[in-house]
C-alpha positions as CSV (number, residue, x, y, z in Angstrom):
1,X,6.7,-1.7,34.9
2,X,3.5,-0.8,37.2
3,X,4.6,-3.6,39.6
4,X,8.1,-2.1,40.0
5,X,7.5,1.6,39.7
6,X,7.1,2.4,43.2
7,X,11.1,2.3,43.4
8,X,11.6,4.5,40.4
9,X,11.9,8.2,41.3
10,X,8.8,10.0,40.7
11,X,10.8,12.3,38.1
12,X,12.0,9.1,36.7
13,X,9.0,7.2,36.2
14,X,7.6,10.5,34.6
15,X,9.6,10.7,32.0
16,X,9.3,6.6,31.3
17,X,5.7,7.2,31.3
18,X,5.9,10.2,28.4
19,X,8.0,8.2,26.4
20,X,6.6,5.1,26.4
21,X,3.2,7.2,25.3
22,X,4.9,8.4,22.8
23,X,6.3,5.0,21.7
24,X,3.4,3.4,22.2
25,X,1.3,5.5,19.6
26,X,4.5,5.8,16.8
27,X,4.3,2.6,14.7
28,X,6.5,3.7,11.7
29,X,9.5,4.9,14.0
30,X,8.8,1.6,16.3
31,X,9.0,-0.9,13.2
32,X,11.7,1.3,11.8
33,X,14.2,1.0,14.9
34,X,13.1,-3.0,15.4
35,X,14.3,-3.0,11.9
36,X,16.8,-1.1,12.1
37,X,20.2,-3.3,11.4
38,X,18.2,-5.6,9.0
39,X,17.3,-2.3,6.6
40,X,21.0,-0.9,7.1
41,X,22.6,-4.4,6.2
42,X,20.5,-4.6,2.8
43,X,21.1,-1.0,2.2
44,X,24.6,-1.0,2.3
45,X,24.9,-4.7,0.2
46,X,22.4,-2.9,-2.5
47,X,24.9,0.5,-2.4
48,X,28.0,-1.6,-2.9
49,X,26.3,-2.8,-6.1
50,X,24.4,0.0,-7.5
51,X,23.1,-0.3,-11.0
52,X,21.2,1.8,-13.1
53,X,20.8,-0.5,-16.0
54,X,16.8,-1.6,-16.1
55,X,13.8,0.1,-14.5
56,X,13.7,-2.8,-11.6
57,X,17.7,-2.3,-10.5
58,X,16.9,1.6,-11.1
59,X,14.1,1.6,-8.2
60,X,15.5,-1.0,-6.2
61,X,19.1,1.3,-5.9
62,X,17.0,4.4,-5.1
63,X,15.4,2.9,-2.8
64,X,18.4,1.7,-1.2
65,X,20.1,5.1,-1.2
66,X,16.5,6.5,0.6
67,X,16.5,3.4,3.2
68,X,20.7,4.4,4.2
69,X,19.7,7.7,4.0
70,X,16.7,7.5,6.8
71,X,18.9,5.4,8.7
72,X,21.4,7.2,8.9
73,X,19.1,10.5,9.8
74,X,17.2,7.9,12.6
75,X,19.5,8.2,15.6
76,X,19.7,12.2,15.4
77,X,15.3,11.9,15.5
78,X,15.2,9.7,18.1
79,X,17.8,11.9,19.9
80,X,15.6,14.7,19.1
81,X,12.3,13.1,19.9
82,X,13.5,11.9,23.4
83,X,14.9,15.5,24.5
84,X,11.2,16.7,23.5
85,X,10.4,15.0,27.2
């Protein structure tokens, strides 16, 4: 980026700079959205065939409905955290 920046706008290359700072530094939310289809794909497969019947299915369905559920929340805090620029 440094090599090309000097044809970016300087309100441009501003905002690229605070957000890849921010990026840079947020390892969870970076993991989470290189992740992302993977953990919705195994989600949705482990919702379709939710059972509650031993303590093993028990946690691995809740913690199926928590993954869908933060990934369905992650584009509205990315949206949030890149209007915080």
């Amino acid at each position: 980026m440094v090599k090309y920046s000097r044809n970016i706008p300087k309100l441009f290359r501003r905002a690229f700079r605070k957000l890849r700072s921010s990026y840079e530094w947020s390892g969870l939310l970076r993991t989470w959205i290189a992740s992302y289809m993977d953990l919705c794909i195994c989600g949705f497969v482990q919702i379709y065939s939710l059972k509650f019947d031993s303590a093993t299915r028990t946690i691995s369905s809740i913690i199926a409905i928590i993954v869908v559920g933060l990934n369905l929340i992650l584009p509205y805090l990315q949206e949030f955290t890149s209007k915080s620029i």
